[in-house]
C-alpha positions, 0 to 999 in steps of 0.5 A: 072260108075259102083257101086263100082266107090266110096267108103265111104257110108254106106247108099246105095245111088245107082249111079242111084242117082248121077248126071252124065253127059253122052255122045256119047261114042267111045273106046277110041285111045290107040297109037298116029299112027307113033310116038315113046314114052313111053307109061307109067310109069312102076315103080319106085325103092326106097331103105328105111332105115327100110323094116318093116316100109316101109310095114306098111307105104304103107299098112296104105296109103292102098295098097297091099304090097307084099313080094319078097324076099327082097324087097316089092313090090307096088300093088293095088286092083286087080292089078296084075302090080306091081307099086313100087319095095322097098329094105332096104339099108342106106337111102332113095334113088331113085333107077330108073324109069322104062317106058313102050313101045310097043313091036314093039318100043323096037328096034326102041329105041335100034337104036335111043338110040344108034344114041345119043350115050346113054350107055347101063348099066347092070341093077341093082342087083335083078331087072327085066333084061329086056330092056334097061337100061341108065342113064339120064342127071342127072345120075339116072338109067332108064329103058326101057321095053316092058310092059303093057300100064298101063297109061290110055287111058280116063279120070278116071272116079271120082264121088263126091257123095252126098244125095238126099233131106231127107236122109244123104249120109255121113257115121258115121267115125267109118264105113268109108271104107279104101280107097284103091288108084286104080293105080299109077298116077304119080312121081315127082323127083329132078333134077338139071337142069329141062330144060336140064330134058326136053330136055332129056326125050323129046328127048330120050323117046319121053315125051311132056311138058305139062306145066311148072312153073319156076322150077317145069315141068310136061310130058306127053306120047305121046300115052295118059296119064295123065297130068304128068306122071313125074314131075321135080322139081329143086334141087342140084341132083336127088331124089325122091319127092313123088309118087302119087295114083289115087282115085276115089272122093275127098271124098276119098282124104279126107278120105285117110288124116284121115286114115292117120292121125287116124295111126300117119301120121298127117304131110303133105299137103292138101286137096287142088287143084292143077292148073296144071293138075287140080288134087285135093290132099292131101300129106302124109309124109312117114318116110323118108322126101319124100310123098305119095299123094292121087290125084283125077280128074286130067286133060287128054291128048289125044294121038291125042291132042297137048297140048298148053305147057305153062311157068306159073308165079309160083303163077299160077302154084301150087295150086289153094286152099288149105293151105300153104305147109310145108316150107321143102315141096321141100327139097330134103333129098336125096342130104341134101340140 
């Protein structure tokens, strides 16, 4: 772990004084030999009614918010993948998901999209023209393109610091340090049919199941990734539910609920523990109905591991502790249902 693997303290606890657990190490696979997949979540499109607002929102939530012209541009720190594209429009609306794919998969995706008889559509005004571009089963536009493969190929690394005896590791709240999220984790979005969701995005781009719980379904790439790089969860059509930022402590998650809460955004959901992936959260609302999540420590897939997928009974499936979600967490506004 290198020293700037947390943030927080200021009482120069070094990682030599963290608990670690070592072992044999070996680079990690970063591509699951003769199979086709996307490899990451590239990034994801929204339209929100106030530009200005959506700046200071994402930049309170602590990411790098960059000016493109008219639209806002998603990064993080020393990032140059720019992971959400954000334009004005009416209202809020999820505009597409972008995946990522190797180089020399793109043709193979060109034939196989056209074997299933997927119509190519031009892509949308201001967006990046390259790849393919289509509609899934629900009507939301995605895109395929050759990218960087910027879903991880290990585990990220998280550290739970505390004090050894006789010194006090937690920082006085006036010194806390921003936490700025380290990259794009996951989305999770509505759908109206989340089997007929899986068919599709398993037989089209070459995600896995890896769990699911009555209504809500998480996938994984085939080439290594997090639990869920996309989540699908029931609705009367498509939208956006949140989008979810990898930090490196629950500390952090923690930290990043007051921050929050400290610049007027109090409404949302956590600190708790998810079953299914096993990440620990807390959900920031932002202006529109649809939420930000700070995510720690959430559960690995291997590109050379088949994930025993199961149908979990609903109350195995959503969190493991934490308080009751907001009542209106699963409302999806952009349908009004």
């Amino acid at each position: 772990m290198s020293p700037n693997a947390y943030r927080g303290g200021t009482t120069n606890i070094s990682p030599e004084e963290l608990t670690l657990t070592t072992t044999d190490w070996s680079p990690p696979k970063q591509r699951r030999p003769g199979a086709h997949g996307v490899h990451s979540l590239d990034h994801f499109s929204l339209t929100v009614p106030d530009l200005a607002q959506a700046a200071s929102f994402y930049r309170k939530f602590g990411l790098d918010v960059r000016e493109d012209g008219e639209t806002l541009g998603l990064h993080t720190d020393d990032r140059t993948h720019r992971w959400g594209s954000i334009s004005e429009g009416a209202q809020k609306k999820l505009q597409y998901i972008s995946f990522g794919v190797f180089a020399d998969d793109l043709p193979w995706f060109r034939q196989h999209l056209d074997e299933l008889g997927i119509v190519r559509l031009d892509p949308p005004s201001g967006a990046d023209g390259s790849g393919i571009w289509f509609h899934d089963c629900d009507g939301l536009l995605l895109q395929i393109r050759v990218a960087e493969k910027s879903s991880p190929n290990e585990k990220s690394q998280t550290a739970n610091p505390t004090s050894p005896p006789g010194r006090r590791w937690a920082p006085l709240r006036d010194s806390a340090a921003e936490v700025r999220p380290r990259r794009l984790q996951h989305v999770l979005v509505f759908t109206s049919d989340v089997s007929r969701s899986i068919d599709f995005y398993s037989r089209v781009l070459g995600l896995r199941l890896s769990d699911r719980s009555g209504e809500v379904a998480f996938m994984h790439g085939v080439h290594g990734s997090d639990h869920h790089l996309v989540a699908f969860a029931k609705s009367a059509g498509p939208g956006f539910h949140h989008c979810s930022w990898d930090v490196s402590s629950v500390h952090e998650v923690g930290l990043g609920a007051m921050q929050m809460a400290d610049q007027g955004f109090q409404r949302g959901w956590g600190l708790g523990q998810h079953v299914l992936g096993s990440n620990y959260f807390h959900y920031v609302r932002d202006p529109w109905g649809s939420y930000c999540e700070y995510s720690c420590g959430m559960d690995f897939i291997p590109c050379d591991l088949d994930w025993p997928a199961e149908n979990h009974n609903p109350r195995n499936g959503f969190y493991l502790w934490g308080p009751e979600p907001p009542r209106d967490f699963t409302t999806n506004f952009e349908v009004g249902n």
